[in-house]
C-alpha positions in Angstrom: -62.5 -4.8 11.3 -60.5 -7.4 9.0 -61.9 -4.5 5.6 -60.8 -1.7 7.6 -57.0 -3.4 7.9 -57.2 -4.2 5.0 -57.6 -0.5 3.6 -54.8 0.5 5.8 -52.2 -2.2 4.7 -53.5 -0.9 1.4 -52.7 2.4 2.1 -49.1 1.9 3.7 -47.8 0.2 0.7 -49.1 2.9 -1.5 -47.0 5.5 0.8 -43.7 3.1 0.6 -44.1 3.1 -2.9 -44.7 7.0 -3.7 -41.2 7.5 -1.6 -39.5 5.1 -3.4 -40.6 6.6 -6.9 -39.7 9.7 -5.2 -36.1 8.3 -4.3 -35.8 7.5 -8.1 -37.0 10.4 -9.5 -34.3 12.6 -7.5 -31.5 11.0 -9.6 -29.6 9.2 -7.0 -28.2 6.6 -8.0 -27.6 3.0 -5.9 -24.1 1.4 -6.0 -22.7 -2.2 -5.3 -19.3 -1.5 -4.4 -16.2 -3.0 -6.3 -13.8 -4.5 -4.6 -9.9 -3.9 -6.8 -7.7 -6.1 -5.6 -3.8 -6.2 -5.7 -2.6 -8.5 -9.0 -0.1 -11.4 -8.5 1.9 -9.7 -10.5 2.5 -6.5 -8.8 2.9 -8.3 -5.8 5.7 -10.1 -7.5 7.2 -7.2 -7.5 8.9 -7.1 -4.0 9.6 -10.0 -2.1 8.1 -9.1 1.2 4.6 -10.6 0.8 5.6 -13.8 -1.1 8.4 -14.7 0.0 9.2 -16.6 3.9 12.6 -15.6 3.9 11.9 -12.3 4.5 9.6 -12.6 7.4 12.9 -11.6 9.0 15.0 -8.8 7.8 18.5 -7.6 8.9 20.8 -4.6 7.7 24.1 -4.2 9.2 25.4 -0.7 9.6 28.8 1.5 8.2 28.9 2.0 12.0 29.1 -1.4 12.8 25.8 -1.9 14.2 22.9 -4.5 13.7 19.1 -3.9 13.6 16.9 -7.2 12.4 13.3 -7.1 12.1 10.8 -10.1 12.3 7.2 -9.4 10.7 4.5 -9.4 13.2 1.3 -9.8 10.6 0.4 -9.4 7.5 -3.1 -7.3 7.0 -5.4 -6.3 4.5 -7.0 -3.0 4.4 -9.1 -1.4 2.0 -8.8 2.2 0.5 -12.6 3.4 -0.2 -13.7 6.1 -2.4 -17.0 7.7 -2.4 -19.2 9.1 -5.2 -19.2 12.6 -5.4 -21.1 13.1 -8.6 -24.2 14.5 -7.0 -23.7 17.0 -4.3 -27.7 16.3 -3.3 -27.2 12.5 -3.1 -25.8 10.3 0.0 -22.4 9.4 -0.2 -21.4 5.3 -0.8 -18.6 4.2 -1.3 -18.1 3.2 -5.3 -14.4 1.4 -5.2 -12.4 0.0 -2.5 -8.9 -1.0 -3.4 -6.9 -3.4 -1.4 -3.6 -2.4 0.7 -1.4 -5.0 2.2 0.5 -4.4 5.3 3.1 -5.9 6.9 4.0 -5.1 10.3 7.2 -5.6 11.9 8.7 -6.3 15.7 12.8 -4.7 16.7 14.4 -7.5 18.0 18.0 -6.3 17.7 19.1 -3.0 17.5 17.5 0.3 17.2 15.1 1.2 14.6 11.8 0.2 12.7 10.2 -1.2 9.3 7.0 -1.0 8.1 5.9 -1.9 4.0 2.7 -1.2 2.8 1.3 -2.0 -1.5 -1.9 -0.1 -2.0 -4.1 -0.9 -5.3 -4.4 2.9 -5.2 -3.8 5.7 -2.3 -5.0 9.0 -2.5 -1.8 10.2 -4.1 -1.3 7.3 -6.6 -2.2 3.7 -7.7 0.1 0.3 -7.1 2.4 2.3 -4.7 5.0 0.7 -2.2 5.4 2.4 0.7 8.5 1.3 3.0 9.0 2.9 6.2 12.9 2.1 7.6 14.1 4.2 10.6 11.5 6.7 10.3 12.6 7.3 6.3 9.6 6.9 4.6 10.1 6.1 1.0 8.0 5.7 -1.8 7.8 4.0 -5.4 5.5 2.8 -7.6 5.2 -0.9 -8.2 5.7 -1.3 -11.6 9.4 0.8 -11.4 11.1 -1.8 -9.9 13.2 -3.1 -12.2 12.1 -0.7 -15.4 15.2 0.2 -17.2 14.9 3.9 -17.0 17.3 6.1 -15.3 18.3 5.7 -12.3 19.2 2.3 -13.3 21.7 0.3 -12.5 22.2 -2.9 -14.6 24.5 -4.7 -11.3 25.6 -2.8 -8.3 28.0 -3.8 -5.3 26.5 -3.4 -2.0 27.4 -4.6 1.3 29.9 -7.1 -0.7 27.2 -8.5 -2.7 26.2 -8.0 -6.7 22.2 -7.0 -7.3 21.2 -6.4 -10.3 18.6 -5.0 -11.8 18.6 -2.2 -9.5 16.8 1.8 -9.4 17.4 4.3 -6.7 14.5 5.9 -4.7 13.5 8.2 -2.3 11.7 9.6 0.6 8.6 10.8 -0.6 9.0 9.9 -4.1 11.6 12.3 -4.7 13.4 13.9 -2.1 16.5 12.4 -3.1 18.6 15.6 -0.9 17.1 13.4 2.3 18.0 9.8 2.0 18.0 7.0 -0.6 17.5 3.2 -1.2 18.4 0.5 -3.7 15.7 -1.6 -4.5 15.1 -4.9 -6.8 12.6 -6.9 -7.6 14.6 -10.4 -5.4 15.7 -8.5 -2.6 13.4 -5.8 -1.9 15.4 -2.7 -0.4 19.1 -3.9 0.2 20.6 -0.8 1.0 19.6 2.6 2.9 21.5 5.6 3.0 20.2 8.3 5.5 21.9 11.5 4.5 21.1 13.6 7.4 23.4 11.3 9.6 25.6 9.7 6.9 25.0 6.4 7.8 24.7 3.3 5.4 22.5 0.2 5.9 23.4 -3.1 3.7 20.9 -6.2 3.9 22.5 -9.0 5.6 22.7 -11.4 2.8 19.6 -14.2 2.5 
């Protein structure tokens, strides 16, 4: 009894070992995935995730009205891509890039604010994303204060001087929409939705 186990233990680990040559020998190949994650620098480049003070946000209006924000959380996700070099071979996923959220509650006012920094989207790598009163705009990280046009070395807004300052848009580039001026200390100071003419200034930190 104990020789005839034996032969079949024998003979099971002869079958697990044919399919794993097999696996081999279709080409497939086995992935650990890598994790990309978000550098200090980059995040550096707005102040939403590193700095306290703007846990709460508030913009006054040209109309005289008030909207502040207070972040809810802060969250990481992760942007996955899979292989696709093989058609015949199971999918995994090869990269996964960070994304950092932050989520944020209306407490005055009437609107809504939402920032996302992604490693790497679908569109494009190191890309902020800032939602404000259903605007959503869009810039790559590394812009913010690069000294190509627009660029504006000081500006006045809302009574205060930034400097260092571009221009962007919904989208990227649909600059016929709305636009916002962003800097590297104060994030997005100033929104301008063109469908309603109405200006938004940063209540000063």
């Amino acid at each position: 009894m104990k020789t005839k186990l034996l032969y079949i233990t024998i003979f099971c680990l002869l079958i697990i070992q044919a399919c794993k040559r097999d696996n081999t020998d279709s080409g497939c190949p086995s992935y650990s995935t890598n994790y990309k994650t978000l550098t200090l620098e980059a995040i550096n480049q707005t102040p939403y995730f590193t700095n306290p003070a703007f846990d709460t946000i508030s913009f006054a209006s040209d109309k005289g009205d008030t909207v502040i924000f207070v972040k809810a959380k802060t969250d990481t996700a992760w942007y996955c891509e899979n292989d696709n070099s093989n058609a015949d071979c199971p999918k995994e996923n090869a990269n996964c890039y960070q994304v950092l959220h932050n989520s944020y509650t209306t407490i005055k006012g009437v609107g809504n604010l939402d920032i996302k920094h992604s490693k790497k989207t679908i569109e494009f790598p190191d890309l902020i994303e800032i939602t404000f009163n259903d605007l959503h705009f869009k810039v790559r990280d590394y812009r913010i204060g690069l000294k190509e046009k627009p660029y504006f070395l000081s500006i006045v807004k809302g009574n205060k001087t930034y400097y260092n300052v571009i221009i962007i848009y919904p989208n990227l580039n649909e600059s016929t929409i709305a636009e916002a001026f962003i800097n590297i200390e104060n994030g997005c100071f100033n929104f301008r939705d063109k469908s309603t003419n109405t200006e938004y200034n940063l209540i000063s930190k």
